[in-house]
C-alpha positions in Angstrom: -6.6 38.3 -30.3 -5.2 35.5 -28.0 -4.9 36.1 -24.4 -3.1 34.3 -21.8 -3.3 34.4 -18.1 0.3 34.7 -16.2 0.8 33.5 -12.8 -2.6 33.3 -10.1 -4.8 34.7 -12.5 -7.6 33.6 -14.2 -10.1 34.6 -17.6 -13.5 34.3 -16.6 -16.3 34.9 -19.1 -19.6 36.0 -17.3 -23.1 34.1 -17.4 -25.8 35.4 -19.3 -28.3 36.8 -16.3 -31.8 36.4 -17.1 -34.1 38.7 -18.9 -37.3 37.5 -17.2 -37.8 37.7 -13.0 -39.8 34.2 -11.7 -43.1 36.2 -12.2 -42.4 37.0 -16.1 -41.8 40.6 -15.1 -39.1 41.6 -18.0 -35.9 43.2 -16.7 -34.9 46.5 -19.0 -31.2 46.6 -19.8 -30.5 49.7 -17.4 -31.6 48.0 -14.3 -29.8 44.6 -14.5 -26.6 44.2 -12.1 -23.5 42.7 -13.7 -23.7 39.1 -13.0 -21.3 37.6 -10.0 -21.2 34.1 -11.7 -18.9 32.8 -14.2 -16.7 30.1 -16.0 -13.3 29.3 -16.2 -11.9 29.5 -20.0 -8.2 30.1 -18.7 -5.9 29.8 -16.1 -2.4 30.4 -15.5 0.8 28.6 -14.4 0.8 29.1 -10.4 1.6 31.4 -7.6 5.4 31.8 -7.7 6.3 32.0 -4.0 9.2 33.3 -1.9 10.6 30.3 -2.5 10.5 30.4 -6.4 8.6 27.4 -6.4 5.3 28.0 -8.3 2.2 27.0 -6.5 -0.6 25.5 -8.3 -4.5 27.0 -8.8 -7.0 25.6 -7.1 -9.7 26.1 -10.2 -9.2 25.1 -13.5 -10.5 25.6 -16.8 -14.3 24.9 -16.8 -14.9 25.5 -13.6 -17.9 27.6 -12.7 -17.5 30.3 -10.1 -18.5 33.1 -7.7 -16.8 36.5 -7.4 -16.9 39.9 -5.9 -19.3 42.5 -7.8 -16.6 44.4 -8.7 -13.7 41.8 -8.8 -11.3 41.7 -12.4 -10.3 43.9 -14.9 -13.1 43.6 -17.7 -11.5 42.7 -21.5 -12.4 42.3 -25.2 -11.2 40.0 -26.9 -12.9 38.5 -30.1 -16.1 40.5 -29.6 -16.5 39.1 -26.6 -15.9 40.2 -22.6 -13.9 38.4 -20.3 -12.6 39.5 -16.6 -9.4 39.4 -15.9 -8.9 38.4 -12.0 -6.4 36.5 -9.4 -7.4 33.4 -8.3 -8.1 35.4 -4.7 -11.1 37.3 -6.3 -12.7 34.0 -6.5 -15.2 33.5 -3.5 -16.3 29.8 -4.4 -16.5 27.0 -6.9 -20.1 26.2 -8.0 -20.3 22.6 -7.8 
């Protein structure tokens, strides 16, 4: 399955968080929180304004980003997860 984002929003596919703390303490499955980090692997045309004149995204494709913990609609696509969100969910640009 192909997906494509329309207007501000964005397919972000999460980062892998790390099984082992600093210390080597190993992290079971249950107690690791969803990661807040991810890249860019889509993004779509633009906010279309009052106006009707489309307004350009800030990220693009590649991009590495923050979110909010429970920003996006999460996906499956291709045996793999992906969040949906609008380019407001995005907090920052890892640079």
């Amino acid at each position: 399955m192909k997906v494509r984002p329309l207007h501000d929003r964005v397919i972000v596919k999460r980062t892998e968080e790390t099984e082992k703390t600093k210390g080597g303490i190993i992290i079971p499955d249950t107690a690791k929180e969803k990661p807040i980090e991810g890249r860019i692997i889509a993004v779509g045309k633009g906010k279309v304004l009052e106006n009707g004149t489309i307004q350009p995204l800030e990220v693009k494709e590649g991009d590495k980003v923050l979110f909010g913990k429970y920003a996006g609609t999460e996906i499956t696509a291709n045996d793999e997860e992906y969040l949906i969100m609008r380019e407001d969910d995005i907090v920052a640009v890892v640079e």
